[in-house]
C-alpha positions as CSV (number, residue, x, y, z in Angstrom):
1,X,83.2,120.0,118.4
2,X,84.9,116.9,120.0
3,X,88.7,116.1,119.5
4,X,89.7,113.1,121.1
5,X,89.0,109.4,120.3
6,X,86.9,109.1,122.7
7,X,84.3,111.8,121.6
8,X,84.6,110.8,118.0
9,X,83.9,107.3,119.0
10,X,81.0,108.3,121.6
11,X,79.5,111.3,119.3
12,X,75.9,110.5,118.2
13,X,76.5,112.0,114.6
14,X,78.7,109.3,114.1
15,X,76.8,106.6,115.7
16,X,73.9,107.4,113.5
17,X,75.3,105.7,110.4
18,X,78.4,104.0,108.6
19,X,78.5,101.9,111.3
20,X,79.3,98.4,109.8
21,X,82.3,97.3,111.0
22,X,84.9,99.3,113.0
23,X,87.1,101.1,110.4
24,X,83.4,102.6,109.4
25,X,83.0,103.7,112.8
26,X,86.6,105.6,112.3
27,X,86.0,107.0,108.7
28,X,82.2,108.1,110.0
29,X,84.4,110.5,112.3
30,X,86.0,112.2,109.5
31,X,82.6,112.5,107.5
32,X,80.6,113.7,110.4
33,X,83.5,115.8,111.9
34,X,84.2,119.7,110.8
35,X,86.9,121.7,112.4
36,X,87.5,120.3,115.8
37,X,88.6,122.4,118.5
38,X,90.9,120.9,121.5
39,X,89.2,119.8,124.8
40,X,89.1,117.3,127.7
41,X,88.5,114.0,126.6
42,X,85.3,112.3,128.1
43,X,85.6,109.9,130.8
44,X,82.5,107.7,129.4
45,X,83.0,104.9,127.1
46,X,81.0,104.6,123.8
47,X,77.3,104.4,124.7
48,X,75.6,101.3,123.3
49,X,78.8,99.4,122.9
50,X,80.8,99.7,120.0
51,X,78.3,98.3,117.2
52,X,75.5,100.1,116.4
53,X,74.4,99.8,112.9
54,X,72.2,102.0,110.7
55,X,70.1,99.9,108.2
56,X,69.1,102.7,106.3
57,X,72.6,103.2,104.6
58,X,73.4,102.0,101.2
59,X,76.7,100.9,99.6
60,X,79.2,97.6,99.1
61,X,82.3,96.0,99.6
62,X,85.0,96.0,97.1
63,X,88.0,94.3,96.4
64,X,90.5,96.0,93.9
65,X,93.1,93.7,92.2
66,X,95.3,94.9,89.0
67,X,93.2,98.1,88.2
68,X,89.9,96.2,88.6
69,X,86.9,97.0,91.3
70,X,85.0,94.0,91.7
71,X,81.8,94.2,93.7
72,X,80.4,91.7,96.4
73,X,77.2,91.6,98.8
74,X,76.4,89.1,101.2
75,X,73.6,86.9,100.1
76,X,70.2,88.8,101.5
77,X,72.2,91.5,103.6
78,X,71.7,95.4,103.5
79,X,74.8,96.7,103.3
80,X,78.4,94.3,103.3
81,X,81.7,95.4,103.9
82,X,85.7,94.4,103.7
83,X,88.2,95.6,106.5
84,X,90.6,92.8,105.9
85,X,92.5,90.9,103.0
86,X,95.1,88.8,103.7
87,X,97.5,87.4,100.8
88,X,95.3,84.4,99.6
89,X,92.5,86.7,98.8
90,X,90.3,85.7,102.0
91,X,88.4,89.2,103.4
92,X,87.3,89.7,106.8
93,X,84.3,92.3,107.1
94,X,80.5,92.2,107.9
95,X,77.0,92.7,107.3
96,X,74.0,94.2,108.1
97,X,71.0,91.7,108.1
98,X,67.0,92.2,107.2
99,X,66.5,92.9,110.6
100,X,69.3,95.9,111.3
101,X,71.7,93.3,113.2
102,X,75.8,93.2,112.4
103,X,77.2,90.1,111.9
104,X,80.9,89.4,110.9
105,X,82.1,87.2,107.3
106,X,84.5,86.0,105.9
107,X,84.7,85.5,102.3
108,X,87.1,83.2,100.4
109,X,86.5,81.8,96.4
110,X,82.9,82.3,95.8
111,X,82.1,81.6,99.9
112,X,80.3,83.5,102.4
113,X,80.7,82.5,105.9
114,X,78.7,84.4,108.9
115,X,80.6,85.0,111.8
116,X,79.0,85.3,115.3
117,X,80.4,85.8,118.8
118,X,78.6,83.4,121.4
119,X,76.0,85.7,123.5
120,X,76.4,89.0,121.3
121,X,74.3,91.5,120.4
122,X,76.6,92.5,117.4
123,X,80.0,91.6,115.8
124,X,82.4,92.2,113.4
125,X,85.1,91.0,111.9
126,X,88.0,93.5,111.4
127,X,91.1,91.7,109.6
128,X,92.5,88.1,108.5
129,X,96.0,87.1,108.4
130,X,97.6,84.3,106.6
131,X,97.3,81.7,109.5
132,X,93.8,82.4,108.9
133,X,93.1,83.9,112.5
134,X,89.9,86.2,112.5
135,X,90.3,89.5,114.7
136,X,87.2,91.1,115.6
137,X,85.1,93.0,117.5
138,X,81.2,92.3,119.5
139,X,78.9,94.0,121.9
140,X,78.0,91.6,124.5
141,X,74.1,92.1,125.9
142,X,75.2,94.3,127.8
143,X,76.8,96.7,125.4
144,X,80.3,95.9,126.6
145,X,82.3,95.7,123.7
146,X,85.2,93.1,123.5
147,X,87.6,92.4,120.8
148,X,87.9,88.7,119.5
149,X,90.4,85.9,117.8
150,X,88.7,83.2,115.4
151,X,91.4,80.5,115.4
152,X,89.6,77.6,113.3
153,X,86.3,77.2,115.1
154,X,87.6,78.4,118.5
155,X,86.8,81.9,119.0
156,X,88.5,83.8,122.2
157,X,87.7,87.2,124.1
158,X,90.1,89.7,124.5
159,X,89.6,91.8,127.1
160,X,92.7,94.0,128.4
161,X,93.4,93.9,131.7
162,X,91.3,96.8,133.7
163,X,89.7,98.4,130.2
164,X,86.6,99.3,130.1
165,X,86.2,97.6,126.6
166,X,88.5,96.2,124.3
167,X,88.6,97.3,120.6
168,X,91.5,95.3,118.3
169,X,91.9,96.6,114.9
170,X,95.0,95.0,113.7
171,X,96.6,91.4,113.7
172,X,99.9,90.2,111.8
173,X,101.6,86.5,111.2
174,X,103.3,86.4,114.6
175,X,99.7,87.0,116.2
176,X,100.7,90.4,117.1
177,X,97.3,93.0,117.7
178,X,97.1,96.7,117.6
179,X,93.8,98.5,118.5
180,X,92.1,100.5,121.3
181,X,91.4,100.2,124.9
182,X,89.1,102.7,127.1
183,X,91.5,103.1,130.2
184,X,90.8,103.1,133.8
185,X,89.2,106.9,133.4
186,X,87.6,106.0,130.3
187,X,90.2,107.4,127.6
188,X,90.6,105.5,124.9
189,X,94.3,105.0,124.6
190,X,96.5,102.8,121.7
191,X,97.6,99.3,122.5
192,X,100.2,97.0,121.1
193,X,99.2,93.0,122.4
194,X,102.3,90.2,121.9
195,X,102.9,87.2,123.3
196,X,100.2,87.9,126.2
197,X,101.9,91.3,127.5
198,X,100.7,94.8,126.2
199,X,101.9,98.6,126.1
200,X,100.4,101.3,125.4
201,X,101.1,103.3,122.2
202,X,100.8,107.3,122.1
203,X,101.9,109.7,119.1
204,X,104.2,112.1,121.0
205,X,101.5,115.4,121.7
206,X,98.3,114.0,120.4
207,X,95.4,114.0,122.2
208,X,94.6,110.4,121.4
209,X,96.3,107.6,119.3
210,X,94.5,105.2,117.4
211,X,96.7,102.1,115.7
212,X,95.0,100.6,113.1
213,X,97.1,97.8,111.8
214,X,100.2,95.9,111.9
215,X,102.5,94.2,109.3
216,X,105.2,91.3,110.0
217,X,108.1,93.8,110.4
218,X,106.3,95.0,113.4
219,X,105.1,98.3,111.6
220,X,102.0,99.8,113.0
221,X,100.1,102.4,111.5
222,X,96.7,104.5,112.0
223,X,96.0,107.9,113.1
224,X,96.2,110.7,116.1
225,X,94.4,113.5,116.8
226,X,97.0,116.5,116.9
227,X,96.7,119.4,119.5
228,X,94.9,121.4,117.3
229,X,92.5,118.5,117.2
230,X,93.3,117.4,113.6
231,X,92.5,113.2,112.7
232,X,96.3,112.7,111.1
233,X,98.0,109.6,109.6
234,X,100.8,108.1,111.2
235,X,103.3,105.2,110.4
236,X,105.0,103.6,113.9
237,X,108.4,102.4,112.4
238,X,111.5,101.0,114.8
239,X,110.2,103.3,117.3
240,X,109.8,106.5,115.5
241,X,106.6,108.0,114.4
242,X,105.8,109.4,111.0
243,X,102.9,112.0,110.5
244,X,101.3,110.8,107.2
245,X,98.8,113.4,105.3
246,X,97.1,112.9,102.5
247,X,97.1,115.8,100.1
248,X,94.4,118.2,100.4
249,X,93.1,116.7,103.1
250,X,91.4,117.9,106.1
251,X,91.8,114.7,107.4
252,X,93.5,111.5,107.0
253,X,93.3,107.8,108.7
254,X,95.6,104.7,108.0
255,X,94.1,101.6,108.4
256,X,96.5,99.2,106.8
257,X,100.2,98.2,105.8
258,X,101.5,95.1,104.1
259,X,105.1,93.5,104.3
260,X,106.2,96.1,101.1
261,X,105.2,98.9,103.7
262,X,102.2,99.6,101.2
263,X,99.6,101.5,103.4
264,X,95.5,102.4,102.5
265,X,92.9,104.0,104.7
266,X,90.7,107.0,103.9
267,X,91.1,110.8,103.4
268,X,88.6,113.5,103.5
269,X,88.7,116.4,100.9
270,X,87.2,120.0,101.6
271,X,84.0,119.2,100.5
272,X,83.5,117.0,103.2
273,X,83.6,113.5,101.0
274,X,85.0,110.6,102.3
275,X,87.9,108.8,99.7
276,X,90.1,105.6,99.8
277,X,93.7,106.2,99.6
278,X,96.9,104.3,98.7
279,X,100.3,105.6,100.1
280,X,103.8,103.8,98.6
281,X,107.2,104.6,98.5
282,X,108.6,107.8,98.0
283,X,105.2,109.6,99.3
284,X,103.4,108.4,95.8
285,X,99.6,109.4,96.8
286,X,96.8,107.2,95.4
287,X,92.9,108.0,95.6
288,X,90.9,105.0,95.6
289,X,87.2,105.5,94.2
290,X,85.1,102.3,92.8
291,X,83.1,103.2,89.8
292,X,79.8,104.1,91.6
293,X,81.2,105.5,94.8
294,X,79.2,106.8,97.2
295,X,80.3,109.9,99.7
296,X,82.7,107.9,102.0
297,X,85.1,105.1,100.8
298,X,87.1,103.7,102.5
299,X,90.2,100.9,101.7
300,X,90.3,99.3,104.7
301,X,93.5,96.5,104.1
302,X,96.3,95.7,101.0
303,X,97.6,92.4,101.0
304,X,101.4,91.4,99.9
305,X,99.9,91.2,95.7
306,X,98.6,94.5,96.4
307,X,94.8,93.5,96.5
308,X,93.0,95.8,98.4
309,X,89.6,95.4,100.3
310,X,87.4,98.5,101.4
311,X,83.7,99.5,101.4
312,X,81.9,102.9,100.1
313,X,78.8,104.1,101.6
314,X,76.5,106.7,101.4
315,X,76.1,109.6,103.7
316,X,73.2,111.9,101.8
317,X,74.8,115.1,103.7
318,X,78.0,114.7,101.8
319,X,78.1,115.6,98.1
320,X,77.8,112.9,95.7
321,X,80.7,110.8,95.2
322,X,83.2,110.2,92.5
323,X,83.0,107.6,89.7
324,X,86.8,107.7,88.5
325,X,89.5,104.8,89.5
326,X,92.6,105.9,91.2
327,X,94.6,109.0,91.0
328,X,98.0,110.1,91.4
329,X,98.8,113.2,94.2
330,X,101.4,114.6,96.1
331,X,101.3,114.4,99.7
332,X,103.7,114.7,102.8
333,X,105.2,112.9,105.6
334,X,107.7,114.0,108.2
335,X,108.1,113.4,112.1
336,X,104.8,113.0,113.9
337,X,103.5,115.9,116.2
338,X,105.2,118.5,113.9
């Protein structure tokens, strides 16, 4: 078993399914992934870029708004799904076409718009803010992945200096981006991008950092893999990390926050299924699961209305999924790599 970012990002397991849009990629890691045992991080980047989706899989996008899960599918596509929501309701996701490729959306009021990187071989789009600036992901022809930034109809590369590819996650109001780079050696290693200038971003003692999103405060959160090679929540606030675990969980990733400091991502139970999760103040734990759910959810983003836009999928290893609405838990927080 594989601990670090990079082999959960590289392991063939996971690249064999859930792999619509790049939060998939991350919650395929904790479907896919049993106990995972400490070791030395490969030096090779994710074969076959990072895009490689599996036609074959089966599920749908979902926005959640006052109690209610309502459904969408882009108009011929196999499988659609949200990552982003920003607060006038507009998501940022993708699709799979007839023909097995990914292509990114956006959807506003009864609108679908495809989203395609010049020269790709895949893209995504990953999250929207309220400028409406598109961050995103593609796989050039030669499987070198590259993040992106959809400002109207100009679309620009972002490539970190000396990385061997580029993956952005996370975008607020001031432009600010969070996400992943493959370093020098190959690592994968957290970034934070402003104004042009970038630094890196590490959980003290994990063996890999992974931000996932940023709100206008300049919160970040996402997850780390601790030294007993655990996938674990954290919140990145005024320069102190929180470990955040779901309850019951063998594994738990962030994926967004809003300006109330309202944070989703998913959680993975014993049983080895795949739920969305809700996380407010005073640790109040919420499971997210559409009516229908399949065996991995995920809530990929929660705007400043609380809307919040995710995607369940199937995975016929994992049991079936659940079919109630959310739930209230306990769960825990405390200093990260504790």
């Amino acid at each position: 078993m594989m601990s670090s970012i990079n082999a959960y990002l590289s392991s063939s397991k996971m690249r064999s399914r859930l792999q619509v849009t790049a939060f998939a990629v991350l919650a395929t890691a904790l479907a896919s992934a049993g106990p995972v045992i400490a070791q030395t991080p490969s030096p090779a980047p994710p074969p076959g870029g990072c895009l490689d989706p599996s036609p074959e899989e089966r599920g749908f996008a979902f926005v959640l708004e006052d109690g209610v899960f309502k459904r969408a599918d882009f108009p011929g596509a196999v499988l659609t799904t949200f990552a982003g929501i920003n607060n006038r309701g507009e998501t940022a996701g993708a699709y799979i076409d007839a023909t097995g490729i990914d292509h990114g959306l956006l959807s506003g009021k009864r609108l679908f718009l495809s989203i395609d990187a010049r020269d790709a071989s895949a893209t995504v789009a990953v999250k929207i803010n309220d400028r409406g600036e598109i961050l995103g992901q593609y796989d050039d022809n030669d499987e070198v992945c590259h993040g992106f930034l959809l400002e109207g109809r100009r679309l620009s590369t972002i490539d970190l200096p000396g990385a061997s590819y580029t993956q952005p996650f996370g975008i607020n109001d001031h432009g600010q981006i969070v996400g992943v780079f493959g370093d020098v050696d190959g690592t994968n290693r957290g970034f934070l991008l402003k104004r042009g200038d970038f630094r890196r971003i590490a959980v003290p003692g994990a063996l890999a950092t992974a931000p996932a999103d940023i709100n206008n405060r300049g919160d970040i959160v996402g997850f780390y893999i601790d030294a007993g090679g655990a996938p674990r929540g954290f919140l990145l606030r005024a320069g102190v990390f929180t470990t955040i675990d779901a309850p019951n969980a063998s594994a738990t990733l962030l994926l967004g926050i809003n300006n109330r400091g309202q944070i989703v991502g998913t959680w993975r139970d014993a049983a080895g299924t795949g739920h969305g999760l809700l996380v407010e103040q005073n640790n109040r734990f919420s499971t997210i699961d559409p009516p229908g759910a399949l065996s991995n959810t995920l809530a990929g983003d929660i705007n400043d209305r609380g809307q919040i836009a995710g995607v369940t999928v199937d995975d016929p290893r994992q049991m079936p999924g659940q079919t109630s609405g959310s739930s209230q838990r306990e769960g825990s927080a405390w200093p990260a790599g504790k």
